[in-house]
C-alpha positions as CSV (number, residue, x, y, z in Angstrom):
1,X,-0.6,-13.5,29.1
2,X,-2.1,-10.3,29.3
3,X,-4.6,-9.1,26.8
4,X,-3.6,-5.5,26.6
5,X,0.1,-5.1,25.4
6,X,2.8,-2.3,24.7
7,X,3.0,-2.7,21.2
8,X,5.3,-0.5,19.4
9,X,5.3,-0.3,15.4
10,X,8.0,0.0,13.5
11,X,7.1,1.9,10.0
12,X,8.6,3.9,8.0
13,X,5.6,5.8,6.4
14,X,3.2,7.2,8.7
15,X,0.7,10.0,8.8
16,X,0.0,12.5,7.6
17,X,1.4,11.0,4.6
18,X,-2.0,10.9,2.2
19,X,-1.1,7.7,0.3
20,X,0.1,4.0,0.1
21,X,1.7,2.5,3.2
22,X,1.5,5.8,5.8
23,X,-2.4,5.7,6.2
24,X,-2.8,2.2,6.2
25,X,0.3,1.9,9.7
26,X,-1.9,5.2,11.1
27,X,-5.2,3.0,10.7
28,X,-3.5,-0.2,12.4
29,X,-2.8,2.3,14.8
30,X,-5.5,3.7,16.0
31,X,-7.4,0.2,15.6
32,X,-5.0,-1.7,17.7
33,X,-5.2,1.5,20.3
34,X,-8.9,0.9,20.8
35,X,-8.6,-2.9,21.4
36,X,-7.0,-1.7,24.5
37,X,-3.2,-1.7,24.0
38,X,-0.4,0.7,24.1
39,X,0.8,1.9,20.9
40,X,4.0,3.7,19.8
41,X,5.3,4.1,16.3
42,X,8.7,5.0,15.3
43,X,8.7,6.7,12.2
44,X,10.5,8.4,9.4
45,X,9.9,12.4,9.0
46,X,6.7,12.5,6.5
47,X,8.0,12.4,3.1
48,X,6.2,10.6,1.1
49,X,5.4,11.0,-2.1
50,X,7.4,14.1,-1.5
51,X,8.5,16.3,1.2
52,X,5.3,18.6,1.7
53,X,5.7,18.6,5.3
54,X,9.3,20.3,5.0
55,X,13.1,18.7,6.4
56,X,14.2,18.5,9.4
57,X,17.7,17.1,10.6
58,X,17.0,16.1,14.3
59,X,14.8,13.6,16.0
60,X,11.2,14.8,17.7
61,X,8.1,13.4,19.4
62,X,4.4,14.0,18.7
63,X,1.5,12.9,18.9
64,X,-0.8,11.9,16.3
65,X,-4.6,11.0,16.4
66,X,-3.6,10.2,20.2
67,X,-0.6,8.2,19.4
68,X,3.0,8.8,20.3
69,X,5.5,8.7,17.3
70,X,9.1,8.8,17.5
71,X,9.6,10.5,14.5
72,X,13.7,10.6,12.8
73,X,14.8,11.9,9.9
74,X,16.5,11.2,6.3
75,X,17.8,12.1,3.5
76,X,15.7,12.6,1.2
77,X,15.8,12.2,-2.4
78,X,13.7,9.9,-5.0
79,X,14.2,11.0,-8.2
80,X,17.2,8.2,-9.0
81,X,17.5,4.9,-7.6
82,X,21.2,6.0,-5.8
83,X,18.8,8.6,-3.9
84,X,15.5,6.4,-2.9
85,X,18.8,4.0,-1.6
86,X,20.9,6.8,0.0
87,X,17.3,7.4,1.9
88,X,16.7,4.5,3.0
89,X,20.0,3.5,4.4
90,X,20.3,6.9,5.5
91,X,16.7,6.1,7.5
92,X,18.3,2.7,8.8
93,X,21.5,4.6,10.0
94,X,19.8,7.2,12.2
95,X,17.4,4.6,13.5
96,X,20.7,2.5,14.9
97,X,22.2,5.8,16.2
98,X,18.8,6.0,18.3
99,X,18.1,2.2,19.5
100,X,19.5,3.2,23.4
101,X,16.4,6.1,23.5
102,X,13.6,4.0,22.3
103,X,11.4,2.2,24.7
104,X,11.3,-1.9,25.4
105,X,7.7,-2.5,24.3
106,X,6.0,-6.1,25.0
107,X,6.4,-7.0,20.8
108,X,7.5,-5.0,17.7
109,X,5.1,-4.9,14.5
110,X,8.3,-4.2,11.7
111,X,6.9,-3.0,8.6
112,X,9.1,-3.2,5.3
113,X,9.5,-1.5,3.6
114,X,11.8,0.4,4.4
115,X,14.0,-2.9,4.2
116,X,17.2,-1.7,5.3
117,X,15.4,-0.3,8.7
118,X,14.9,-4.4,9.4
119,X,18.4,-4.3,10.1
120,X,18.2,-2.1,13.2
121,X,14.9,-3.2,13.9
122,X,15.9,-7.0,14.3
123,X,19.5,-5.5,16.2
124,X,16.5,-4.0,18.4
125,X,14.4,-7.2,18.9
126,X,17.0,-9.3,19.5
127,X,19.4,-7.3,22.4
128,X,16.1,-6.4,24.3
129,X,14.4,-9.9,24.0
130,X,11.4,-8.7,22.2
131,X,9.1,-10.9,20.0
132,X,8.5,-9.2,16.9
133,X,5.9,-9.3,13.7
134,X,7.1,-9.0,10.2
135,X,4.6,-6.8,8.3
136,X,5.4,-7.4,5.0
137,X,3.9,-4.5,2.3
138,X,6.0,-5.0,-0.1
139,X,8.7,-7.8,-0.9
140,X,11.3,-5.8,-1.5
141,X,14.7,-8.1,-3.0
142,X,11.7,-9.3,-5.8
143,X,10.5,-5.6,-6.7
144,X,14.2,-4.2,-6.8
145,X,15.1,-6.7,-8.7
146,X,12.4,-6.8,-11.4
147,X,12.2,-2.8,-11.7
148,X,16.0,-2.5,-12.1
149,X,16.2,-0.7,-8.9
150,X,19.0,-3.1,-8.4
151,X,20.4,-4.9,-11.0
152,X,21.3,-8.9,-10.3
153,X,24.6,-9.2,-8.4
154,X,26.0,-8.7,-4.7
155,X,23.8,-5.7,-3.9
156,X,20.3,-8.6,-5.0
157,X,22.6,-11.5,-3.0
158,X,23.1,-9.2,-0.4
159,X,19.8,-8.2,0.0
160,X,18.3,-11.3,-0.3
161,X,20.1,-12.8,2.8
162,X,18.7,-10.1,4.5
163,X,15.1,-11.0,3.4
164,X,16.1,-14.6,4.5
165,X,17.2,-13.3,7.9
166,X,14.4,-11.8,8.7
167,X,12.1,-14.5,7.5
168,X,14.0,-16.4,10.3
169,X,13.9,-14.3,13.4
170,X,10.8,-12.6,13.0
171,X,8.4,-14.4,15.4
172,X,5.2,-14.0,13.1
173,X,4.9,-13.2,9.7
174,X,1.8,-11.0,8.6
175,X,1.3,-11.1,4.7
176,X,-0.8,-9.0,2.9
177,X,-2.0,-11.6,-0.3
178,X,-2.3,-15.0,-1.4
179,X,0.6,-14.4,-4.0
180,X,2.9,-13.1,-1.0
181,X,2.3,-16.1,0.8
182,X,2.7,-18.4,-1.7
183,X,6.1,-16.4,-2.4
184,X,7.4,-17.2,1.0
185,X,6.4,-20.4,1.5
186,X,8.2,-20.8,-2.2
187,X,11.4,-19.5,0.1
188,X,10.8,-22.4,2.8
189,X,9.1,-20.4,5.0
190,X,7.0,-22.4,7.5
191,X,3.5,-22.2,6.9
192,X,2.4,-21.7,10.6
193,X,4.9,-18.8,10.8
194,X,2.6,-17.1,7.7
195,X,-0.4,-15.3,8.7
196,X,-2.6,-13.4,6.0
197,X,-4.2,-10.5,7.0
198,X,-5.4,-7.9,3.8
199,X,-5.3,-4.5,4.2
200,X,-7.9,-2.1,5.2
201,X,-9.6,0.3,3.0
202,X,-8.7,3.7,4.7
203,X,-11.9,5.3,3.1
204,X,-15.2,5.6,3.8
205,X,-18.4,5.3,1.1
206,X,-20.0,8.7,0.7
207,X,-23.4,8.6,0.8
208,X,-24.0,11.7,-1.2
209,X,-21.8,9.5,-4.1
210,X,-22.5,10.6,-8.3
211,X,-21.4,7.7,-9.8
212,X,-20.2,9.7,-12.9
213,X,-22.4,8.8,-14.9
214,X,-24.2,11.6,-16.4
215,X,-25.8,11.6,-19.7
216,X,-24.0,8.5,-20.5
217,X,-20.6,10.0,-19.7
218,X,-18.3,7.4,-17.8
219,X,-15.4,8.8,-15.0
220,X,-12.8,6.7,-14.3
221,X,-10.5,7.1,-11.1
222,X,-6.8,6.7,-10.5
223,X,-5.4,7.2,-7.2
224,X,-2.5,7.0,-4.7
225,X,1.1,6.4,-5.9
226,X,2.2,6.5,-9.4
227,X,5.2,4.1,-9.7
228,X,7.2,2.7,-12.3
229,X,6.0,-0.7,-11.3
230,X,2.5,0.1,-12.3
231,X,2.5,0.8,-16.0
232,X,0.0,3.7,-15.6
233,X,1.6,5.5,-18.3
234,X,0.2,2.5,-20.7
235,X,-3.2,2.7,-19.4
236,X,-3.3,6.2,-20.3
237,X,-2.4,5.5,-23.8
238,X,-4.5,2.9,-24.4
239,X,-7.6,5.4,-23.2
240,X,-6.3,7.9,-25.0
241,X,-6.5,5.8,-28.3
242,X,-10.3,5.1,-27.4
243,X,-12.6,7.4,-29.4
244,X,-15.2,8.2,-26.6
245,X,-15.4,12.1,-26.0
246,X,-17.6,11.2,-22.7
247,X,-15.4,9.4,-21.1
248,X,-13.0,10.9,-18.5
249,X,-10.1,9.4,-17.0
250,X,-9.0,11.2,-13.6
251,X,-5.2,10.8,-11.7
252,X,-4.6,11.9,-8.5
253,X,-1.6,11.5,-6.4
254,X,2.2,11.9,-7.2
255,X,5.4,9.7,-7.9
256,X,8.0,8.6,-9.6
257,X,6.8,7.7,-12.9
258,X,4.6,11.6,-13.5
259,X,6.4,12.5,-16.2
260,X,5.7,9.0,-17.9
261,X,2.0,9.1,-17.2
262,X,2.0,12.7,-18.7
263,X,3.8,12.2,-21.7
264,X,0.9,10.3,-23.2
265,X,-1.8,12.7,-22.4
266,X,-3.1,14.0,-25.6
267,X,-6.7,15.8,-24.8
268,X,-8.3,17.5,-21.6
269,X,-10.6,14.2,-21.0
270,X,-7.1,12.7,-18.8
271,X,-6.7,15.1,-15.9
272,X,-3.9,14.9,-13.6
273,X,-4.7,16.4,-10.5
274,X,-1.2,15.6,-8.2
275,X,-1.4,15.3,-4.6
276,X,-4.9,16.2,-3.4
277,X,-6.3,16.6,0.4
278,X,-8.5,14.3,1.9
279,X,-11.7,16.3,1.0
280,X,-10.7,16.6,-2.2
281,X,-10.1,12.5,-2.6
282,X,-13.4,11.8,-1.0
283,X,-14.9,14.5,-3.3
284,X,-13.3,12.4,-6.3
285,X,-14.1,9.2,-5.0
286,X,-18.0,10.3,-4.9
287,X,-18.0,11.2,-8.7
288,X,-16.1,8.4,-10.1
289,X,-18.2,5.5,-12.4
290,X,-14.9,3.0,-11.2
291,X,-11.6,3.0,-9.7
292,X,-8.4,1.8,-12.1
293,X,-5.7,0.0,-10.6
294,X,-2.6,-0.9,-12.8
295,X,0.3,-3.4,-12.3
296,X,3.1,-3.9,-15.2
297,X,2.2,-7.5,-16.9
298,X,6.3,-8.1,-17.0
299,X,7.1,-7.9,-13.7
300,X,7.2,-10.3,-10.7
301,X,3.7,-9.1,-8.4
302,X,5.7,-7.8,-5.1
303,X,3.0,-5.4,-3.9
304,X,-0.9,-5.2,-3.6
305,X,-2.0,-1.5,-4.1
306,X,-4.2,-0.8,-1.0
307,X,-6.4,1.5,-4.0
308,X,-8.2,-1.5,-4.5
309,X,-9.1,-2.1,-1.0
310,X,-10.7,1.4,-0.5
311,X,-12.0,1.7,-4.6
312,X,-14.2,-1.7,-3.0
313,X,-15.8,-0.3,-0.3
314,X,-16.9,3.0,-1.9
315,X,-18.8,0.6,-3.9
316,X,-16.6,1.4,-7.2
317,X,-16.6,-1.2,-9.7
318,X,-12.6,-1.9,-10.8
319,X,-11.0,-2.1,-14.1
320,X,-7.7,-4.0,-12.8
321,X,-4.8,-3.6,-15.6
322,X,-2.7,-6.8,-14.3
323,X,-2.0,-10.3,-15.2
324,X,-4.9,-12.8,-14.7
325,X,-2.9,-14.3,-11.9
326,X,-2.0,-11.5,-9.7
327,X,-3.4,-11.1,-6.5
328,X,-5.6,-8.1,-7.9
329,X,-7.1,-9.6,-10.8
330,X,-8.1,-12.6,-8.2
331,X,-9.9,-10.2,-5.8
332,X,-11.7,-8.5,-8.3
333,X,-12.8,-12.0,-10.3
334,X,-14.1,-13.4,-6.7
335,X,-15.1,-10.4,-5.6
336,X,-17.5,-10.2,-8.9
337,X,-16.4,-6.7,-8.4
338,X,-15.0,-5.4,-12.4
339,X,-13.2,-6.6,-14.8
340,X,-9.7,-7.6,-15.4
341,X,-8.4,-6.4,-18.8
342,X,-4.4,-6.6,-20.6
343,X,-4.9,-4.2,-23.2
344,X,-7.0,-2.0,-25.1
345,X,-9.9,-4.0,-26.1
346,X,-10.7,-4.9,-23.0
347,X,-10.3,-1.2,-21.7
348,X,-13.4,-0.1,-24.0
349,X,-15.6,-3.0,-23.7
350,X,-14.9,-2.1,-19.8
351,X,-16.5,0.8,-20.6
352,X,-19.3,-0.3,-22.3
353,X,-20.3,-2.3,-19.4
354,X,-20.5,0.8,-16.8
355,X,-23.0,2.7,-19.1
356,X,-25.4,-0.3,-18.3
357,X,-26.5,1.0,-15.6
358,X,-27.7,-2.4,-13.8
359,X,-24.6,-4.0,-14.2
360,X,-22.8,-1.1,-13.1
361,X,-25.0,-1.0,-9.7
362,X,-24.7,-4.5,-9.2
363,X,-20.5,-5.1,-9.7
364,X,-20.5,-2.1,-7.7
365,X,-22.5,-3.7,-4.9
366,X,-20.5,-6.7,-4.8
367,X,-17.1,-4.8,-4.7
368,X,-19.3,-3.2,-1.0
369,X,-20.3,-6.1,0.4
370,X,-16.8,-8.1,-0.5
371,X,-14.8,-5.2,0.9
372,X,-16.8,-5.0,4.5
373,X,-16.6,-8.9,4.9
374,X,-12.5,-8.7,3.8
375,X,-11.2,-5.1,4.4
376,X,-13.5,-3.6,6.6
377,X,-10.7,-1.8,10.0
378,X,-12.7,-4.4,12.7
379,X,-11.7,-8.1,10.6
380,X,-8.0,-6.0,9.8
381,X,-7.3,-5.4,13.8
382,X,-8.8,-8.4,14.7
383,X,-6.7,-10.6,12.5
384,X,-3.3,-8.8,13.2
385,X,-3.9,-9.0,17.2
386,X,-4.4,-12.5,16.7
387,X,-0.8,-12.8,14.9
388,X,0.5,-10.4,17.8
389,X,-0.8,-12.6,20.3
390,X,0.6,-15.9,18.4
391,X,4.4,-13.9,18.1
392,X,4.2,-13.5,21.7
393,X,3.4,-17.2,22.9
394,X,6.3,-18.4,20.2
């Protein structure tokens, strides 16, 4: 078997899309592109969190950091769930319509979501004879579920045979956390079909970095995606209820839960900055004391907000908001890297602890030196070649 291979990914976020799953496909990318293969994507227009980049009805090529990307469009629409569906399966239905135009490759990487674009995807793999790589972000039938994106019934049965299907005929299985794996093999998923591979952190430590912590004053970051599966809008609150006029809480990026999250702002020390260029993110990142990541505590854990991954290797201690079992809340405890809290109390005695400025340094530096062991681009391309390389021998 050849070492260098025409690998074609299968996503549909993609750059230039700032946050959650397009950055981390354009950094598998470009990493798998310098180990010496061939790499293609096939993508949806950029829309995500919203359509900056403008709408356009018919197919086009470009290139993009030096890779070529297929690039076919939706409808877009994300404000209800019968729009974020009528998008997907719109995404799904155009990708059929193109299967004859788009190239054999030597193996598929298939990220979902989107998970009606497996269908296609899998019609793809399976009349050309191609092994293909299950890249799963997010474990979609679970999440829907849980959030009430779709309530328990055919559409859940329905989508769940899907999940099944795929689980079968994908050739390798690349998870992104413990949980996830645990999950599948739950499902009856074969262990030696389960690879886990975390994501990268898409952002680089500044050296020039603040650390927020002026005259005693603490800066807390929030960034990427704001979902309804995160429970933002609480965390907010609870800081809000917190009587500490030097403590700043900072939001950037856009999604479906905004209005929630702004509802419970009640002074100027919660900013909410929307959707901010990369210059403006690293800027952030260099003046933040620690990053916040949030996951609802009554929900099924179906994602793993790659926010941690780059929060880590700025050196940013975490306050994760989650369950103590959740895949976050596990990182940051063996990472020694912040603290886990589930409610108020813990949110100000996590604040306490960054004004010491020793402790602050040192949970810092162990959220750095855990994320370039775990998340660092050369482990993340090394591992998934080795699970592209073990779908093509099955």
């Amino acid at each position: 078997m050849t070492s260098n291979l025409h690998i074609q990914l299968w996503s549909y976020n993609y750059a230039p899309e700032p946050t959650g799953i397009g950055p981390v496909s354009a950094a598998w990318a470009c990493a798998l592109r310098d180990r010496g293969h061939r790499v293609e994507v096939v993508a949806a227009h950029p829309h995500y969190p919203s359509a900056t980049w403008g709408r356009s009805f018919k197919p086009y090529r470009e290139t993009r950091g030096g890779i070529d990307v297929l690039r076919l469009p939706l409808w877009y629409g994300r404000t209800t769930t019968k729009a974020r569906i009528r998008q997907e399966i719109s995404f799904a239905a155009v990708q059929t319509l193109a299967l004859p135009f788009i190239r054999r490759p030597d193996v598929m990487v298939v990220v979902s979501p989107s998970f009606p674009a497996l269908a296609p995807a899998m019609l793809h793999a399976a009349t050309r004879r191609v092994p293909w790589v299950l890249w799963l972000q997010d474990i979609l039938p679970d999440g829907a579920a849980t959030t009430g994106m779709l309530s328990e019934g055919r559409a859940v049965q329905a989508a769940r045979r899907m999940e099944r299907m795929a689980y079968a005929r994908s050739s390798k299985i690349v998870v992104i956390s413990e949980s996830f794996r645990r999950n599948l093999l739950d499902k009856g998923v074969s262990a030696d079909k389960l690879q886990l591979v975390y994501n990268p952190a898409t952002q680089e430590p500044d050296a020039g970095r603040v650390n927020g912590t002026a005259n005693g004053g603490v800066r807390l970051l929030v960034m990427g995606n704001i979902g309804r599966s995160q429970g933002l809008d609480q965390v907010v609150r609870m800081f809000e209820e917190i009587d500490d006029p030097e403590a700043s809480l900072v939001v950037t990026g856009s999604g479906v839960a905004e209005d929630a999250v702004r509802a419970e702002i009640r002074s100027d020390r919660v900013q909410m900055l929307g959707v901010v260029d990369d210059a403006r993110l690293k800027h952030e990142l260099s003046l933040a004391t620690a990053g916040v990541v949030s996951q609802r505590s009554d929900l099924v854990e179906f994602n793993v907000p790659s926010k941690l991954m780059n929060y880590m290797m700025c050196g940013l201690p975490v306050i994760a908001y989650s369950r103590e079992e959740a895949e976050v809340a596990r990182i940051v405890q063996a990472a020694g890297a912040g603290w886990v809290i589930s409610g108020r109390s813990g949110l100000e005695a996590a604040l306490a602890s960054l004004r010491d400025d020793e402790l602050r340094k040192r949970t810092g530096a162990a959220a750095a030196d855990f994320a370039h062991t775990r998340f660092s681009i050369e482990r993340f391309a090394e591992d998934f070649e080795r699970a592209i390389f073990a779908a093509v021998e099955r």
